[in-house]
N, C-alpha and C positions, 0 to 999 in steps of 0.2 A: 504494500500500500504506500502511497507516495505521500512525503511529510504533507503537502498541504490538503489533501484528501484526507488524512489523519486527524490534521488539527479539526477540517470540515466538521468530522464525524463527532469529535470529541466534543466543539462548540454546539454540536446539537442546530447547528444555522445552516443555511441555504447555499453559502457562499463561504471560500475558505476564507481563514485571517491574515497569509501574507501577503506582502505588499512587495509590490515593483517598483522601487524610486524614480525609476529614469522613465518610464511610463508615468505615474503618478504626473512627475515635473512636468511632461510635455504635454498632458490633461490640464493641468492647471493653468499652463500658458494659453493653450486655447480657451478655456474655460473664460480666464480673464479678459481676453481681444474679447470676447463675444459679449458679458455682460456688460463693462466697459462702454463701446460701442465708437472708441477712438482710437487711432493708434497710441501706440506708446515704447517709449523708448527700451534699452535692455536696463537704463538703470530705473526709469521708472517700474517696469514690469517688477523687478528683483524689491523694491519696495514693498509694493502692492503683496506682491506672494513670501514676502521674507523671507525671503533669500539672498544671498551675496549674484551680482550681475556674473562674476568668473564664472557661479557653476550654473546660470541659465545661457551661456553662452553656446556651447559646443549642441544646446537642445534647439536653440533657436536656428543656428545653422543646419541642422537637420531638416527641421520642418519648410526654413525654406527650401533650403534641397529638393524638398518633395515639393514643393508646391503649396503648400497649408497657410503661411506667411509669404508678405514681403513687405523688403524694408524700403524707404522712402531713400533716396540719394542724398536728399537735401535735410531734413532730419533728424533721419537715421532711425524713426520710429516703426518701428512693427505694427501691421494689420492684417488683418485675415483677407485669402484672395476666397476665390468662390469655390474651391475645392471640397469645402466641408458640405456646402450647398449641392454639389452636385451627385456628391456619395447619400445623403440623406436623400434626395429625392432620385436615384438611380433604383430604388427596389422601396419605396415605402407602401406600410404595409397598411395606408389610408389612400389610395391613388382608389380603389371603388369607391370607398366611401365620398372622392373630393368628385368623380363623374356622375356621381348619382344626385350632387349636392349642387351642382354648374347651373344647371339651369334653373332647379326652382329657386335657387337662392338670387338667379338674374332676376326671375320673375317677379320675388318676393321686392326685391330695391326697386322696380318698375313700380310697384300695385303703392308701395308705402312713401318713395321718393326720399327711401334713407339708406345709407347703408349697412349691411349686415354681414355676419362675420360668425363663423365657427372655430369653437377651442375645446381644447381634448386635456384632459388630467393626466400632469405628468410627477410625479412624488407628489407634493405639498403646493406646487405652482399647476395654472391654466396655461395651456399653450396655446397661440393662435395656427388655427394650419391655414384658414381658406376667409378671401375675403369678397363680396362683392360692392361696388362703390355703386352711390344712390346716381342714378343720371342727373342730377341738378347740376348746375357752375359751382354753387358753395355746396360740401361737405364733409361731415364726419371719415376721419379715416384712422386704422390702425395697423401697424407694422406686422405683418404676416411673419411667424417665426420667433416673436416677441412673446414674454412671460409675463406674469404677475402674480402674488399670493391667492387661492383659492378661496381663504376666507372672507377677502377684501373686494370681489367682484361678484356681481350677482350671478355671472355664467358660472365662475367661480363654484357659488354654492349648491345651484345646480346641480352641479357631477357631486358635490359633496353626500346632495339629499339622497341623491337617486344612486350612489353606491352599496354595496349590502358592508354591514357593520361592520363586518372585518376589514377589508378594504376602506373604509371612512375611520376606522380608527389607526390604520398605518398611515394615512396622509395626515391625517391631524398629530398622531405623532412624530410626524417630521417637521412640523412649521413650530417653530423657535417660538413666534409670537403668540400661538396658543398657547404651548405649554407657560407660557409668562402671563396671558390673561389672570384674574382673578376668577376664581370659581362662581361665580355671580355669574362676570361673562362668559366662561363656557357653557353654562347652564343656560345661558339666555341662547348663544350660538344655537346649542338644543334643539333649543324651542322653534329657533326660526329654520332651522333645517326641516323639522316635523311638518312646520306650516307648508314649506314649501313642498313637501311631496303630496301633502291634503290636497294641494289649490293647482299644483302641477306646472308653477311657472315663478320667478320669482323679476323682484324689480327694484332699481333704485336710482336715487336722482343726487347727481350732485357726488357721488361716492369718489369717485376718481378724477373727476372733473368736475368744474365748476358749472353749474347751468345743466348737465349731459344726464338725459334721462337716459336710463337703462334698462329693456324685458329681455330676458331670456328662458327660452323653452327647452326640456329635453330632446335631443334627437336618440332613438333606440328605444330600449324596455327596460325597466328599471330588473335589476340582478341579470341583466346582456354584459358580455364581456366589452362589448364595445359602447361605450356613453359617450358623446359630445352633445355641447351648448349651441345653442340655435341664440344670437343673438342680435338686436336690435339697439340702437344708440343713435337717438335723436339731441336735437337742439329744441328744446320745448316750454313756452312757460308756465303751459295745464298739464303737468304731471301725469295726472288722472285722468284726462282727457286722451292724451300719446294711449296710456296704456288701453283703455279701453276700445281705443279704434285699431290698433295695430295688434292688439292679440291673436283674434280670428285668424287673421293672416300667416300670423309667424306660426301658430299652431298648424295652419294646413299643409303650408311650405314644410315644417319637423314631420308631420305625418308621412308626408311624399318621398323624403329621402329617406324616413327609416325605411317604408316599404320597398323604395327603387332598390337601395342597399341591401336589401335582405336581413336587417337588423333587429331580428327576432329572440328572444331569449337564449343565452348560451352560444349565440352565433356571432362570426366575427365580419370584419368588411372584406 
């Protein structure tokens, strides 16, 4: 049996516990370009990830090697080229789900005149994967490939309500800023996750942005392996008004792509 198969077994866990430092390092430098969303130098990187610049040096020359970085002439700052971009979407294992989701979500930004956007759970953060922009001159927009806390965004909660509890208690156990809530607000968190699988939709104004209402619906079946957020973000000053007209809609648009998808219980895209 091989040490790290051994320790596997011993830890009782899913995943062995040693660790690759030189893998790790050049994780983290990607890691960093990408949240970041600037370049940055080898001595700012070696700050950021604390570490001395000498031993991110010889990692960074690698990766541009490969193609993953490159450095600016004038500079000298590192940034990510599109190579990560193209390995992620070379075999992703949402490309049904994004064909099935093209057009009624064109339809859905037609019928509403906003635009809407789906995001998938990924640990503790939403991910955005797919977006469509409303056809007006002015509109809402958001970065496709972008993250946010799950519990901070109504799509967010969404995937929260509608996970079965083992799964909603590992993402909630990864987000820092829950476990640091007060027991009051987890208990309240609770509450509004409950509400939102009673009512099947959740909303909020003002959360992330100022002014920006927000609905979002499920797409899939609640205990489906596969859950994403159907969501909606207007510019609006009747809150309640947005919601009330724009529901129907996004609910028919969520019904069309789970069915187009094949997103039935236990089934994947």
């Amino acid at each position: 049996m091989s040490r790290g198969r051994a320790a596997d077994d011993a830890n009782g866990r899913g995943t062995p516990d040693y660790h690759v430092p030189a893998l790790e390092k050049g994780l983290d430098i990607l890691e960093c370009l990408a949240t970041g969303g600037v370049p940055l130098t080898q001595a700012q990187l070696a700050r950021a990830l604390d570490r001395s610049a000498s031993e991110l040096f010889r990692m960074l020359t690698t990766l541009e090697r490969r193609g993953y970085v490159q450095r600016d002439p004038t500079s000298s700052a590192y940034g990510l080229t599109l190579r990560l971009y193209e390995l992620g979407h070379a075999h992703s294992p949402y490309q049904g789900l994004l064909r099935a989701a093209e057009r009624p979500m064109r339809e859905l930004a037609e019928e509403l005149r906003e635009s809407c956007h789906l995001g998938v759970a990924h640990g503790d953060r939403l991910t955005l994967l797919h977006q469509e922009e409303s056809p007006t001159r002015v509109r809402l927009s958001v970065e496709v490939g972008s993250s946010v806390p799950l519990v901070h965004t109504a799509s967010g909660r969404v995937l929260l309500a509608f996970l079965d509890d083992e799964a909603r208690r590992a993402a909630l156990a990864e987000d820092a800023e829950h476990a640091a809530m007060p027991a009051g607000a987890r208990a309240a968190l609770a509450d509004r996750l409950a509400a939102i699988r009673a009512r099947g939709y959740e909303t909020a104004h003002g959360e992330t942005t100022p002014g920006v209402s927000d609905l979002s619906v499920l797409v899939g079946t609640p205990g489906g392996r596969v859950l994403v957020a159907l969501t909606v973000a207007a510019l609006r000053r009747d809150h309640d008004a947005f919601v009330a007209a724009a529901l129907p809609a996004l609910r028919r648009c969520a019904a069309t792509i789970t069915a187009t998808a094949g997103l039935r219980r236990g089934d994947a895209a």
